[in-house]
C-alpha positions, 0 to 999 in steps of 0.5 A: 236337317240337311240330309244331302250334301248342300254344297252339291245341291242346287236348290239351297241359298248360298247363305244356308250352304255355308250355314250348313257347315261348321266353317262359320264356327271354326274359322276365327280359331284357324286364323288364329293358328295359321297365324302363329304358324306363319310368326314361327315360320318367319322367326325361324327362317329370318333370325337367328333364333331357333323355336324350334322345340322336340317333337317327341309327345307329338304322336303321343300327344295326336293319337290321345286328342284324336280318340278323345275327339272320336269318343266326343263325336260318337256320343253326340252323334248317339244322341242324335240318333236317340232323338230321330228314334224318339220322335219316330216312336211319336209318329208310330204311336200318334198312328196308332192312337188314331186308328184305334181312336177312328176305328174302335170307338162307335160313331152312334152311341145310346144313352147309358147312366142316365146321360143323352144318347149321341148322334152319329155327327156328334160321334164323329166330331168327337173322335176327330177332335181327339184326334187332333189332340193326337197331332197337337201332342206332336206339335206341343213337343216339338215347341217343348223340346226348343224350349218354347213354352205355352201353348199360343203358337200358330200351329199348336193354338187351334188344335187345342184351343177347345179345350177347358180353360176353367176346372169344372167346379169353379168360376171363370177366375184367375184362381180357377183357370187351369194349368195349361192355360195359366202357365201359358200367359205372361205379362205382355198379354194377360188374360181378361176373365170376363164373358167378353173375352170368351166370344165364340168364333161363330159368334164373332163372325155373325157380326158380335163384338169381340172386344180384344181378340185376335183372328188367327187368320188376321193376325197369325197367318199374314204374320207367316207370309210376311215372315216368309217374304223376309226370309226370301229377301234375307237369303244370300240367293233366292234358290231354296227347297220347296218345303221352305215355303209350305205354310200348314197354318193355312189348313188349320181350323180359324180361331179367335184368341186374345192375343197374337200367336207366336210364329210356328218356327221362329229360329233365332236370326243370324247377325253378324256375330253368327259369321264374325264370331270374335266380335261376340266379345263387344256384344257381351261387354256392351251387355255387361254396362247396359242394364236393359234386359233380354227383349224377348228375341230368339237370338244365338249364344256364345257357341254359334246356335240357340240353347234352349231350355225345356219350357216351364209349362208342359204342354205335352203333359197337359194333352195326354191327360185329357187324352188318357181322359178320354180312354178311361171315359171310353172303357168305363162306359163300355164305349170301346172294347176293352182290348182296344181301349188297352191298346189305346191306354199303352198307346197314350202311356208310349207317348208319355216315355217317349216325352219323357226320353226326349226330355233327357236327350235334351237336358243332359249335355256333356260336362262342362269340366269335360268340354273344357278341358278338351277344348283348352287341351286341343289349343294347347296342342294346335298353338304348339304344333308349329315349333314342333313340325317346322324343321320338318316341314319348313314352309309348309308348316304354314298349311299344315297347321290350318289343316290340322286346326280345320281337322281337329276344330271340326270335329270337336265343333261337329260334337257341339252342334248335333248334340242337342238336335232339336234346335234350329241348326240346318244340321238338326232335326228337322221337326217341322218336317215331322209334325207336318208328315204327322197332321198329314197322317192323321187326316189320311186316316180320318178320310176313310169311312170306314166301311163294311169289308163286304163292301170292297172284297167281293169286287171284280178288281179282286182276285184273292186266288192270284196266280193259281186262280186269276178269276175275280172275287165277284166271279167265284161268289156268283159260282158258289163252292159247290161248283168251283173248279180251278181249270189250269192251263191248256184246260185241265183241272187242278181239283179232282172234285169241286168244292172246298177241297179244290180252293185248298188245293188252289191254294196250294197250288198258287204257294207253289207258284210263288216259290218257283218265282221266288227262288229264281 
């Protein structure tokens, strides 16, 4: 997502400056316009022949198309802004799942219906793991909203790949395997349903054999800098913001899998169609007589920008059931109060609506038969405005019409573009963006040991009392209740008496303070 104006700032390619801007959608057609202005002009002023034709619906005609147009906009632009508030509800919720997950469950815990008791290491391995469930639910929708199905991605793989692959009443089959792994396979990297192919990273890094399997940390992560040298070498100019090269596979655990990971972002390459757009139509005739089929490359459609499809395996989905698992584990066993536990169970359910709200903004386009009527209505009246302004304007009826198309061509390109703002569009969401501030959140709230209030409150750095009473925590504790006093300024007491009744009128006093300075 560009939220500055490109064209001003110094720190992007030249090549993204201009992706950034529908000018490489609309050019073709204000050519094609400029062009028929110019034949009008040139027929008119050098033949006898009049074209011109009456100018009557001309305004009718213009103050139609132009609220037509405000309306396409607006709800496009409404569904971006639906999607920015979706997946700021993922943030807040992940947040909260996290600290509920963090704070509310109990690191050591005893032994209860007959089961082992859990050390305090064992405790907290299990909460940071589901934890980072939490942060690879944001990562599933991120890949889901783009249409990329399953769940073999640099940055989704290792956060869930501890997960069961097998139900747990039957064996390690084909017939068995769950459904989030089985929708994620395809037939370019089956899986092996042996005990070979099941070897554990530590296992393999003692020296074992691994048979097939991929390192992520061999196959994924070189994959990414190559894919980060090339896109350095492909840019126009090598000036680009620093976010462009943040590499998050890097802190993410080493796994080992049986097949390579697909890239974290992986937008589809721009050719030279992207800046030629009316040569798309060799490309669909060579398509039309060649029989290969789609290879598997991330590339453009016919409007400039991929249109993906939500995946057929919802991963999302996968992740909050194992999560809403978890809670219903914790409340059954009596692990996590019960308030906490419903606070977390609504917190898992609004991930779930929020999925379900991002699923609508993404497969619910404007209709067909409305964009095309609006788009054939907007030709009509651009290849006609020439015969209608040029006994008015004369030459200027050449400029005026490529403004007229750059105007009305825009906008009704703008509406395309943000409509689904979960592509790869330098306008659209930028979702990377959002699932790295999400991985930084969660592991800024597994940082803390959480401990005991009385460890901190009562230190010299505290001074609760500010400003009627600047002594620190440490200081009015050492003094007891009995013997506070507040001594104001130039020595005189606040109190009349020592004791609670002299904090209460601290208190009061540093209220007093506050709205003095506040109402200044």
């Amino acid at each position: 997502m560009v939220a500055k104006n490109p064209l001003l700032s110094g720190r992007i390619s030249l090549r993204k400056k201009f992706m950034a801007t529908v000018i490489n959608d609309i050019w073709p057609d204000i050519m094609f316009f400029t062009l028929v202005a110019t034949a009008v002009h040139l027929v008119t002023t050098k033949t006898s022949l009049d074209l011109e034709v009456n100018n009557a619906l001309l305004g009718v005609l213009g103050t139609v198309l132009g609220l037509v147009l405000s309306f396409r906009t607006s709800s496009a632009y409404e569904k971006y802004q639906d999607g920015r508030k979706m997946w700021s509800n993922v943030a807040i919720q992940c947040r909260n799942a996290a600290v509920l997950i963090w704070l509310h469950v109990p690191n050591e815990r005893p032994a209860q219906n007959g089961g082992q008791a859990m050390s305090i290491l064992e405790g907290i391995i299990e909460k940071k793991s589901m934890i980072n469930l939490v942060q690879a639910f944001a990562v599933s929708v991120k890949h889901y909203c783009r249409g990329e199905s399953g769940a073999y991605y640099q940055d989704l793989y290792p956060l869930i790949s501890f997960l069961p692959r097998y139900s747990s009443h039957g064996g390690k089959t084909e017939a068995d395997m769950l459904p989030l792994w089985h929708a994620s396979e395809d037939r370019e990297h089956p899986y092996d349903h042996t005990q070979s192919a099941c070897v554990s990273p530590s296992a393999s890094a003692s020296g074992s054999p691994a048979g097939s399997l991929y390192s992520e940390a061999e196959a994924g992560i070189t994959s990414g800098s190559a894919r980060l040298t090339q896109s350095r070498q492909s840019s126009w100019f090598t000036r680009t913001r620093n976010h462009d090269y943040i590499d998050p596979e890097k802190v993410l655990p080493t796994v080992h899998v049986h097949r390579p990971l697909k890239p974290a972002r992986n937008p589809p390459s721009a050719t030279i169609y992207d800046y030629m757009p009316f040569l798309r139509i060799f490309r669909v005739l060579g398509r039309v007589f060649s029989k290969k089929g789609d290879n598997g490359v991330a590339t453009r459609s016919m409007m400039n920008r991929k249109k993906p499809e939500l995946g057929d395996s919802n991963v999302p989905l996968e992740i909050i059931m194992f999560l809403s698992g978890y809670a219903d584990r914790l409340l059954r066993t009596g692990t996590m109060q019960a308030v906490s536990a419903s606070a977390l169970i609504s917190s898992i359910n609004a991930l779930s609506d929020t999925l379900s709200n991002l699923e609508r903004i993404g497969n619910t386009p404007l209709p067909f038969a409305y964009q095309a009527h609006l788009r054939m209505s907007l030709w009509i009246y651009l290849f006609f405005l020439p015969f209608q302004i040029e006994s008015v304007m004369g030459y200027l009826t050449i400029p005026g019409t490529a403004f007229a198309a750059f105007l009305f061509l825009g906008f009704l390109e703008i509406g395309q573009e943000i409509e689904n703002p979960f592509n790869y569009d330098l306008n659209d969401l930028d979702l990377d963006m959002f699932c790295l501030g999400i991985m930084r959140e969660m592991n800024e709230i597994t940082a803390h040991a959480v401990p005991e209030s009385s460890k901190y409150v009562f230190s010299s750095y505290n001074q609760p009392f500010a400003p009627a009473d600047r002594r620190s925590a440490e200081d009015l504790v050492k003094q007891g209740t009995e013997g506070y006093t507040h001594t104001g300024p130039g020595g005189h007491g606040v109190g009349s008496q020592p004791g609670l009744m002299s904090i209460e009128r601290t208190l009061l006093k540093a209220w007093k303070d506050v709205d003095e300075h506040a109402r200044r």
